[in-house]
mmCIF file of the N, C-alpha and C atoms, coordinates in Angstrom:
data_MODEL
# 
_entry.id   MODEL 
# 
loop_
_atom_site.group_PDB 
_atom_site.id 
_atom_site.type_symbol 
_atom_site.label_atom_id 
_atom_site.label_alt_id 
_atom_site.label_comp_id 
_atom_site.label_asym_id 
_atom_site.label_entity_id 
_atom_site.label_seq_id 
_atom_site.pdbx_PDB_ins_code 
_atom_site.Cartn_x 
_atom_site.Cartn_y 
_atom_site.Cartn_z 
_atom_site.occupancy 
_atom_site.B_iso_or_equiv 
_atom_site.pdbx_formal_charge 
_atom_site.auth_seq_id 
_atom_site.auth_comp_id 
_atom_site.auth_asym_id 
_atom_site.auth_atom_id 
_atom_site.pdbx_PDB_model_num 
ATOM 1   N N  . UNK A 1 1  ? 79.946  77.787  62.984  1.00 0.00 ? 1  UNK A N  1 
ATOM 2   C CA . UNK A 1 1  ? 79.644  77.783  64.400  1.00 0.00 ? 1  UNK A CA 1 
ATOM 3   C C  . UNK A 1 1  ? 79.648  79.229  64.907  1.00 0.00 ? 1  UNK A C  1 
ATOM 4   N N  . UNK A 1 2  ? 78.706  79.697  65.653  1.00 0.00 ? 2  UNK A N  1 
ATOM 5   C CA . UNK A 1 2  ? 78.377  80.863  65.934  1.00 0.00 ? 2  UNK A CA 1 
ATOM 6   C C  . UNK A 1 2  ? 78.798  81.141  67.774  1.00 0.00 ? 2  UNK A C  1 
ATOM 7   N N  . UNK A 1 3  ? 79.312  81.832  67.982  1.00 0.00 ? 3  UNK A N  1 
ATOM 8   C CA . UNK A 1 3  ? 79.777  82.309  69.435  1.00 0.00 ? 3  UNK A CA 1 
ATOM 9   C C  . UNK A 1 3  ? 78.704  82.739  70.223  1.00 0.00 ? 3  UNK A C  1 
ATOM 10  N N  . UNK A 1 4  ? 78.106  82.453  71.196  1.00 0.00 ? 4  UNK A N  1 
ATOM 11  C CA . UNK A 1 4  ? 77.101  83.449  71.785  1.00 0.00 ? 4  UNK A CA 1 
ATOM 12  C C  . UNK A 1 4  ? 77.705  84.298  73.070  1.00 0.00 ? 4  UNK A C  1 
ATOM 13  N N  . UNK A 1 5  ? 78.522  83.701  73.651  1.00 0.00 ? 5  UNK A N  1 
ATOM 14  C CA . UNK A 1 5  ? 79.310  84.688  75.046  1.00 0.00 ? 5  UNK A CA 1 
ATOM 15  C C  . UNK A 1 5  ? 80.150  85.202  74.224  1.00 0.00 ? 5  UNK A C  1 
ATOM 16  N N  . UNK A 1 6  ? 80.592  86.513  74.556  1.00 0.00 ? 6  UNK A N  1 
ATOM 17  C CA . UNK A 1 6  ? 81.235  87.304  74.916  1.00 0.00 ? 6  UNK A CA 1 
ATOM 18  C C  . UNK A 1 6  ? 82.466  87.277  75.072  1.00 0.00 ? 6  UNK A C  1 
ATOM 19  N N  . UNK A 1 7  ? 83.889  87.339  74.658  1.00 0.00 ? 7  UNK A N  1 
ATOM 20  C CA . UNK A 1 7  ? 84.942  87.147  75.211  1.00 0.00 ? 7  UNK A CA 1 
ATOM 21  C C  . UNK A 1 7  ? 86.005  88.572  75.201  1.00 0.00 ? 7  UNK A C  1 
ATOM 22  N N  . UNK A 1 8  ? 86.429  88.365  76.908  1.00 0.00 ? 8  UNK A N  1 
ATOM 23  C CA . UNK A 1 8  ? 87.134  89.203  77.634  1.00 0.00 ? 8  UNK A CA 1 
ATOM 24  C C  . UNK A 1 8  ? 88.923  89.023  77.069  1.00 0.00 ? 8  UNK A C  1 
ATOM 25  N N  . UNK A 1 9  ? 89.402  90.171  76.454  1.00 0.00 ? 9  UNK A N  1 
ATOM 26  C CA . UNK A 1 9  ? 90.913  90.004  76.369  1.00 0.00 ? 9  UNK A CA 1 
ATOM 27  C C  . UNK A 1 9  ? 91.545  90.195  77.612  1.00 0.00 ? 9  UNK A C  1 
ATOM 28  N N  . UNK A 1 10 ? 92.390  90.257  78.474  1.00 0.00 ? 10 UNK A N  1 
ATOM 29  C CA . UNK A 1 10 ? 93.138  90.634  79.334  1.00 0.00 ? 10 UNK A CA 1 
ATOM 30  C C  . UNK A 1 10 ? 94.475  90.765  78.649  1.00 0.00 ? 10 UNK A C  1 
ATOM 31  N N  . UNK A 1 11 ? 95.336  92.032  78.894  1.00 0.00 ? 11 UNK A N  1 
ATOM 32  C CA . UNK A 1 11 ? 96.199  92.551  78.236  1.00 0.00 ? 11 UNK A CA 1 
ATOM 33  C C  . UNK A 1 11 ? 96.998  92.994  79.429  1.00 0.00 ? 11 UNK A C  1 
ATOM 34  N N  . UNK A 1 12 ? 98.867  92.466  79.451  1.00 0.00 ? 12 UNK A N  1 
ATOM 35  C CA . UNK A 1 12 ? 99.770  93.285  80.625  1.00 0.00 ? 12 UNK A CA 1 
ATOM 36  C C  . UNK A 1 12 ? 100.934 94.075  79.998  1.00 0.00 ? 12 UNK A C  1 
ATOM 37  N N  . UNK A 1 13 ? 100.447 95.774  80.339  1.00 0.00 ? 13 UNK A N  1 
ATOM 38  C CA . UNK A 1 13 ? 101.421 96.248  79.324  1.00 0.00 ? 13 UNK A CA 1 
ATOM 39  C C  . UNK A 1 13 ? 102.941 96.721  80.408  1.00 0.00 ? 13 UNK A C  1 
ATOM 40  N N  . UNK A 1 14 ? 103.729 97.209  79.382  1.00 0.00 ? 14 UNK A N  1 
ATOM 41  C CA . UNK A 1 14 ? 104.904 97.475  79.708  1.00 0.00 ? 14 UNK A CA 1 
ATOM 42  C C  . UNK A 1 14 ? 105.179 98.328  80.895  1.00 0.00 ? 14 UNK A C  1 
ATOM 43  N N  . UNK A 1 15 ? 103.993 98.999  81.127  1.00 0.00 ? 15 UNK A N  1 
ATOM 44  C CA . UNK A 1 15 ? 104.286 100.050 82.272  1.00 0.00 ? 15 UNK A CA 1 
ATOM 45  C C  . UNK A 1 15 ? 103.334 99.727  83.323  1.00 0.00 ? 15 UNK A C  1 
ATOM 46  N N  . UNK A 1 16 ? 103.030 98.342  83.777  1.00 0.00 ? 16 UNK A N  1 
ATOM 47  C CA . UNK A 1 16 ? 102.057 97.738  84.716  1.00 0.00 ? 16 UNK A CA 1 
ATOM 48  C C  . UNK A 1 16 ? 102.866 98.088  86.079  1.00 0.00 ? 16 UNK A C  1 
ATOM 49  N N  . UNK A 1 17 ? 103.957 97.943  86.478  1.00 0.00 ? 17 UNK A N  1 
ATOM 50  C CA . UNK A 1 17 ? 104.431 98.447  87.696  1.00 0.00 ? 17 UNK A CA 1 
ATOM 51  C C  . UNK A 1 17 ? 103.874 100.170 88.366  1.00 0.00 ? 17 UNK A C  1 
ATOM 52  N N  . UNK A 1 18 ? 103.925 100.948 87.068  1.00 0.00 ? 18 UNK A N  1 
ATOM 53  C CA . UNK A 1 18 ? 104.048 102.547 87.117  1.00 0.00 ? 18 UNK A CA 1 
ATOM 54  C C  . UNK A 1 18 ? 102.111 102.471 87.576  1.00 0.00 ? 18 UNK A C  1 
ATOM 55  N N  . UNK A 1 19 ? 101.238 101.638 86.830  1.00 0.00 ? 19 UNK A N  1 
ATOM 56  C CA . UNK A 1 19 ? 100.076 101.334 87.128  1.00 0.00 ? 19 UNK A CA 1 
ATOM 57  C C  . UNK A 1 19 ? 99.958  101.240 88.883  1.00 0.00 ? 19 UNK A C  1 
ATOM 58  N N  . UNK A 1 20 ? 100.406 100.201 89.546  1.00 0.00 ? 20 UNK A N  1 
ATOM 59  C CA . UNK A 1 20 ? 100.362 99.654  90.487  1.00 0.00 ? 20 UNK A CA 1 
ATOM 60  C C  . UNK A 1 20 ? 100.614 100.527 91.164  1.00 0.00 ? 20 UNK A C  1 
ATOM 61  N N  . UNK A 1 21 ? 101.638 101.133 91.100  1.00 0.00 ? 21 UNK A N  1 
ATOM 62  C CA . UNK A 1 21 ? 102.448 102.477 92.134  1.00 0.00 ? 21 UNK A CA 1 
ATOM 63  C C  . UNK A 1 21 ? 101.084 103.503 92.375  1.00 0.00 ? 21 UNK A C  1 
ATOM 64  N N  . UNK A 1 22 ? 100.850 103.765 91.022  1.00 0.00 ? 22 UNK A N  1 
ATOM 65  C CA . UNK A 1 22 ? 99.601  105.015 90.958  1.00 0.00 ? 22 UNK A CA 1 
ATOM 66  C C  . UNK A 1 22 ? 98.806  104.579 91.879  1.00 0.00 ? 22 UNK A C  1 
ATOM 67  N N  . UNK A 1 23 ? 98.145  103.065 91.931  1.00 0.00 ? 23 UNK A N  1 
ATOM 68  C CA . UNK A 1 23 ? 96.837  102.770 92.374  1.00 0.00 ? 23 UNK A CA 1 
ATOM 69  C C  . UNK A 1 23 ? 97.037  102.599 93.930  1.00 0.00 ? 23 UNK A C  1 
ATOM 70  N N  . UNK A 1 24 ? 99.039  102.453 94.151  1.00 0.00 ? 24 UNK A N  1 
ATOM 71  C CA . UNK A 1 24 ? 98.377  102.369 95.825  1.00 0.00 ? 24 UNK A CA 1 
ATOM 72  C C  . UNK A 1 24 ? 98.631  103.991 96.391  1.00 0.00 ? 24 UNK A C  1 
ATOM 73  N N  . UNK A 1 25 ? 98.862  104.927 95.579  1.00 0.00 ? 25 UNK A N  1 
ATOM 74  C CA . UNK A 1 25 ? 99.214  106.237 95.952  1.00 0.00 ? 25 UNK A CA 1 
ATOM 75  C C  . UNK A 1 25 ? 97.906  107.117 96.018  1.00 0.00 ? 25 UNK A C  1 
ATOM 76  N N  . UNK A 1 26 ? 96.714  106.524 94.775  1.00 0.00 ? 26 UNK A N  1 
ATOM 77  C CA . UNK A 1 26 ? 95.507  106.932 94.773  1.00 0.00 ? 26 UNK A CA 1 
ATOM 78  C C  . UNK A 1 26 ? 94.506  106.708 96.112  1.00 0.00 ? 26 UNK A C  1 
ATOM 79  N N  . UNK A 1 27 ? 95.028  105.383 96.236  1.00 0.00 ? 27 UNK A N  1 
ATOM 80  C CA . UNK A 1 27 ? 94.460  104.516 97.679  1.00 0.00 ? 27 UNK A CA 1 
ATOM 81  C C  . UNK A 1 27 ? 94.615  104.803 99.163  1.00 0.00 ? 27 UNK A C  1 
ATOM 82  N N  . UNK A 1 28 ? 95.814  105.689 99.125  1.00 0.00 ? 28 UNK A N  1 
ATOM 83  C CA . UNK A 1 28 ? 96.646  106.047 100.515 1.00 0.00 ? 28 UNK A CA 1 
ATOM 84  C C  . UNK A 1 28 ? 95.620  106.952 101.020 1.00 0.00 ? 28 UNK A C  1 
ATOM 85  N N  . UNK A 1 29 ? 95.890  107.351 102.409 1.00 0.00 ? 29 UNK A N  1 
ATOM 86  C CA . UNK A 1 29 ? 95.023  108.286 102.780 1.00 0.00 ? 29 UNK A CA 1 
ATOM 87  C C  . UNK A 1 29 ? 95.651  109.683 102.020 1.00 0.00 ? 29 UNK A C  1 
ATOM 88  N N  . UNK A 1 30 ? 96.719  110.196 101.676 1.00 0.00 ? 30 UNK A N  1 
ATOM 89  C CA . UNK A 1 30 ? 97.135  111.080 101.424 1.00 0.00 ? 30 UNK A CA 1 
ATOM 90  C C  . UNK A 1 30 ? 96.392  111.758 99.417  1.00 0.00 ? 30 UNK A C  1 
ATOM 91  N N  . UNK A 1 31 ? 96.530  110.032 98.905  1.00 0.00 ? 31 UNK A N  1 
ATOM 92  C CA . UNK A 1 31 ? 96.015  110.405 97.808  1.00 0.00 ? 31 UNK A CA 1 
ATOM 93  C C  . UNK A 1 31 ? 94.466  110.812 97.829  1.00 0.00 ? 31 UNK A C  1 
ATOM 94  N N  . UNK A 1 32 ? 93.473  109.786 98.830  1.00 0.00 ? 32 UNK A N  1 
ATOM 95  C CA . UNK A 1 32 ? 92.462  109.982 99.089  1.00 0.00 ? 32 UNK A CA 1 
ATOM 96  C C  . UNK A 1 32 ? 91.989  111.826 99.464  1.00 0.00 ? 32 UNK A C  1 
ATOM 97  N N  . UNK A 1 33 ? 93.042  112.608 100.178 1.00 0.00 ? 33 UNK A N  1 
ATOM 98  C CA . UNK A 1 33 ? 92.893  113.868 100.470 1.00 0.00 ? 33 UNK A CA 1 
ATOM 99  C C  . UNK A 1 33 ? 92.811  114.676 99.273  1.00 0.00 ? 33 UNK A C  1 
ATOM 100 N N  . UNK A 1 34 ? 93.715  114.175 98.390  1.00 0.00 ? 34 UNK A N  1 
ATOM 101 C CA . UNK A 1 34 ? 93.984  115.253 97.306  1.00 0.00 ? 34 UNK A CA 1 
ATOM 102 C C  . UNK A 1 34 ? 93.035  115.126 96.320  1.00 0.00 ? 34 UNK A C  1 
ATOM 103 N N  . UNK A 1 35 ? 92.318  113.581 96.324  1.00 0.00 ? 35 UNK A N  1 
ATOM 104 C CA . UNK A 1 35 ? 91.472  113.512 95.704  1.00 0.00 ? 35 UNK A CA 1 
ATOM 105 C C  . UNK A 1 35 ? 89.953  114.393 95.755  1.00 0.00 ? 35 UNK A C  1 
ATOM 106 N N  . UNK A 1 36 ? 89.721  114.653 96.978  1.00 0.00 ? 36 UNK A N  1 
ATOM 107 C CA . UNK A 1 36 ? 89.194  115.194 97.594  1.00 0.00 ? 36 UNK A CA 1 
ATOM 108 C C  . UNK A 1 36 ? 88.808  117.031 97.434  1.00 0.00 ? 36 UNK A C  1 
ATOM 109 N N  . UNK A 1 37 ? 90.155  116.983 97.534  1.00 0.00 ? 37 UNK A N  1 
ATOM 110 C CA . UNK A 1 37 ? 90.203  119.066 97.462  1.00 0.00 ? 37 UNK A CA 1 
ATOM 111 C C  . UNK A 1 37 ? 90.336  119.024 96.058  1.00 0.00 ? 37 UNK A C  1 
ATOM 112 N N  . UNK A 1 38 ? 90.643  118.184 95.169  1.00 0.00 ? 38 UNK A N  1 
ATOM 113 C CA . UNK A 1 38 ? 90.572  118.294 93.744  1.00 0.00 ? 38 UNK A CA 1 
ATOM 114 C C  . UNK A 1 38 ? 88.838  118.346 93.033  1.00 0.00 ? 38 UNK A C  1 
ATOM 115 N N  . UNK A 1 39 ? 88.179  117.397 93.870  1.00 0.00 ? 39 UNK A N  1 
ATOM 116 C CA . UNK A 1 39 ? 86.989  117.363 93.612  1.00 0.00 ? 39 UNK A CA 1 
ATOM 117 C C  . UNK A 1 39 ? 85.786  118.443 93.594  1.00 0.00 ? 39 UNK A C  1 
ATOM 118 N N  . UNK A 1 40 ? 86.262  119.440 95.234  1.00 0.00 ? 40 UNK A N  1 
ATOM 119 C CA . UNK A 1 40 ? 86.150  120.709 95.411  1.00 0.00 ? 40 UNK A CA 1 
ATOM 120 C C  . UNK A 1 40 ? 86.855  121.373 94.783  1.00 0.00 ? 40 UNK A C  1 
ATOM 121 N N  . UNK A 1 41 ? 87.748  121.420 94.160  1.00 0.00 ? 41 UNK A N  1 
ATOM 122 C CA . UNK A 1 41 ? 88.014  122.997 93.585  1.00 0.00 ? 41 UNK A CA 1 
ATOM 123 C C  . UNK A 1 41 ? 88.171  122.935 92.191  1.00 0.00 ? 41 UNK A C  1 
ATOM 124 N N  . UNK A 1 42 ? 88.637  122.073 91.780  1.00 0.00 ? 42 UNK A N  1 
ATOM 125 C CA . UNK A 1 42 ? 88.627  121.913 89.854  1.00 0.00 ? 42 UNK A CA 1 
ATOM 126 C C  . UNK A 1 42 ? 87.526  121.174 88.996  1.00 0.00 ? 42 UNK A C  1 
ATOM 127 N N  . UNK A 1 43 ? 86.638  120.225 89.824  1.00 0.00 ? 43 UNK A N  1 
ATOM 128 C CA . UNK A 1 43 ? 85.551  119.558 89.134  1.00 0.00 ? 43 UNK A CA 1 
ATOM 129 C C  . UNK A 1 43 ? 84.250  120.663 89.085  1.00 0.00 ? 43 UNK A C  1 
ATOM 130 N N  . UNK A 1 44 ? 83.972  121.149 90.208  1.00 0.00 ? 44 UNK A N  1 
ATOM 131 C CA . UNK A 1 44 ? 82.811  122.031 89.867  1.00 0.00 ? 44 UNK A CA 1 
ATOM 132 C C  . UNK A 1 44 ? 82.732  123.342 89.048  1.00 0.00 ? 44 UNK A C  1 
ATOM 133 N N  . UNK A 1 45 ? 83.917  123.884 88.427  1.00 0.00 ? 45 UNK A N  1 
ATOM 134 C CA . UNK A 1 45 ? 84.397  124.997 87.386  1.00 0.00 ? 45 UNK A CA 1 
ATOM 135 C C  . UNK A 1 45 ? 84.349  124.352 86.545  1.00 0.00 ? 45 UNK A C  1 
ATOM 136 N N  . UNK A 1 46 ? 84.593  122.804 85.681  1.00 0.00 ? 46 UNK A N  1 
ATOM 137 C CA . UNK A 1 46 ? 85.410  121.938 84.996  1.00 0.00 ? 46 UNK A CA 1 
ATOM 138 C C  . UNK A 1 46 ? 83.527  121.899 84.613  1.00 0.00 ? 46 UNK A C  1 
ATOM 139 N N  . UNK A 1 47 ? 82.382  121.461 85.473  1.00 0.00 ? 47 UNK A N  1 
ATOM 140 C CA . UNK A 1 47 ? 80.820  121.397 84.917  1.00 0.00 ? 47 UNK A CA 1 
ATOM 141 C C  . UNK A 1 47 ? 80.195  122.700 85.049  1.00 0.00 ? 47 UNK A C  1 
ATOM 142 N N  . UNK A 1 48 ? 80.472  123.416 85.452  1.00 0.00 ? 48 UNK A N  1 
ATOM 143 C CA . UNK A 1 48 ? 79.996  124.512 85.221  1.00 0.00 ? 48 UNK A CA 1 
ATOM 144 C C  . UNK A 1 48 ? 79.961  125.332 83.492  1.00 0.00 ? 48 UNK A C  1 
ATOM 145 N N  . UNK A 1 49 ? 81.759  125.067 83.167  1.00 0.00 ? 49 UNK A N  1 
ATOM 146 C CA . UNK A 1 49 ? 81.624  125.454 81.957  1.00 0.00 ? 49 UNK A CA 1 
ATOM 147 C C  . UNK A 1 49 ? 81.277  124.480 80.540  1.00 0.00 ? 49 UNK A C  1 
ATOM 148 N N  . UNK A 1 50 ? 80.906  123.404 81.394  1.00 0.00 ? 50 UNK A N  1 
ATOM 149 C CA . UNK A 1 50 ? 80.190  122.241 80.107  1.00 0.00 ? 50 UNK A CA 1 
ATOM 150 C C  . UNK A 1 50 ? 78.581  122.239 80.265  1.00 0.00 ? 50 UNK A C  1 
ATOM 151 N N  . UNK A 1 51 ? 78.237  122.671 81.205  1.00 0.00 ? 51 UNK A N  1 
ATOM 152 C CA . UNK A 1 51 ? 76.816  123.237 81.167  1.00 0.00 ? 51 UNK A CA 1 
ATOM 153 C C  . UNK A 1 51 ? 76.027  123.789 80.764  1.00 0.00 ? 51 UNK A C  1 
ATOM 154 N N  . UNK A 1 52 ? 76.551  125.008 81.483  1.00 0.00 ? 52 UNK A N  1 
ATOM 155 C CA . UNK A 1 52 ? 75.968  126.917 81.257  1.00 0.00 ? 52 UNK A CA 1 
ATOM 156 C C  . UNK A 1 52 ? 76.971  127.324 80.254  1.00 0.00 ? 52 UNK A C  1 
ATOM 157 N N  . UNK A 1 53 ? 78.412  127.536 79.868  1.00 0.00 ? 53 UNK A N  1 
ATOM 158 C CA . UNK A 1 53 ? 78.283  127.975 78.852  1.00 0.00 ? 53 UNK A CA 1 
ATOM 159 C C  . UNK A 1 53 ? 79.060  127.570 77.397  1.00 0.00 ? 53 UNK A C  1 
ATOM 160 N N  . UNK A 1 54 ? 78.476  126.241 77.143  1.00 0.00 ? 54 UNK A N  1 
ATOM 161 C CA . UNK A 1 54 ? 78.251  125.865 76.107  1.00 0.00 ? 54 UNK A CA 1 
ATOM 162 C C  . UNK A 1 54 ? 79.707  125.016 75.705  1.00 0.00 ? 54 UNK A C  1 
ATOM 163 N N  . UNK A 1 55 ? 80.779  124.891 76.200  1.00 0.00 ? 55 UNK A N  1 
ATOM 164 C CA . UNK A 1 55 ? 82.152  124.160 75.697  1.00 0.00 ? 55 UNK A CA 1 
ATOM 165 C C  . UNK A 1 55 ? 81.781  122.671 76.084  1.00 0.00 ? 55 UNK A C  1 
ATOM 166 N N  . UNK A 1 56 ? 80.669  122.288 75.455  1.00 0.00 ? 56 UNK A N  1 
ATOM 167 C CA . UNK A 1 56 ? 80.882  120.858 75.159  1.00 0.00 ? 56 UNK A CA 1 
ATOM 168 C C  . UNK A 1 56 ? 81.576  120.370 74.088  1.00 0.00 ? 56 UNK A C  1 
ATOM 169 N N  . UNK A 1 57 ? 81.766  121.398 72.859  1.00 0.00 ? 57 UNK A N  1 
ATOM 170 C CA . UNK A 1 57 ? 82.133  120.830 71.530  1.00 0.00 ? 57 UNK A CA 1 
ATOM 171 C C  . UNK A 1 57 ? 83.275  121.305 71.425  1.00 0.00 ? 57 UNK A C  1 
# 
């Protein structure tokens, strides 16, 4: 007998609380800020040097 869907594991690991904490701290307006000035100041240096000069590998 042959399967045709797909099957999804769902997995709850040991540090699912420390998860949860992160995601409502990411969510806050405060995390939302930092997310923010992080985006401006470390992501566009971070593609710049995977671009132009060459540290993809």
């Amino acid at each position: 007998m042959c399967k045709t869907a797909k099957e999804k594991k769902f997995s709850v690991t040991y540090y699912k609380a420390e998860y949860e904490r992160n995601i409502e701290h990411v969510n806050s307006p405060q995390g939302s800020y930092m997310k923010g000035k992080r985006q401006s100041m470390v992501e566009p240096v971070l593609g710049t040097l995977t671009q132009f000069m060459g540290l993809r590998k």
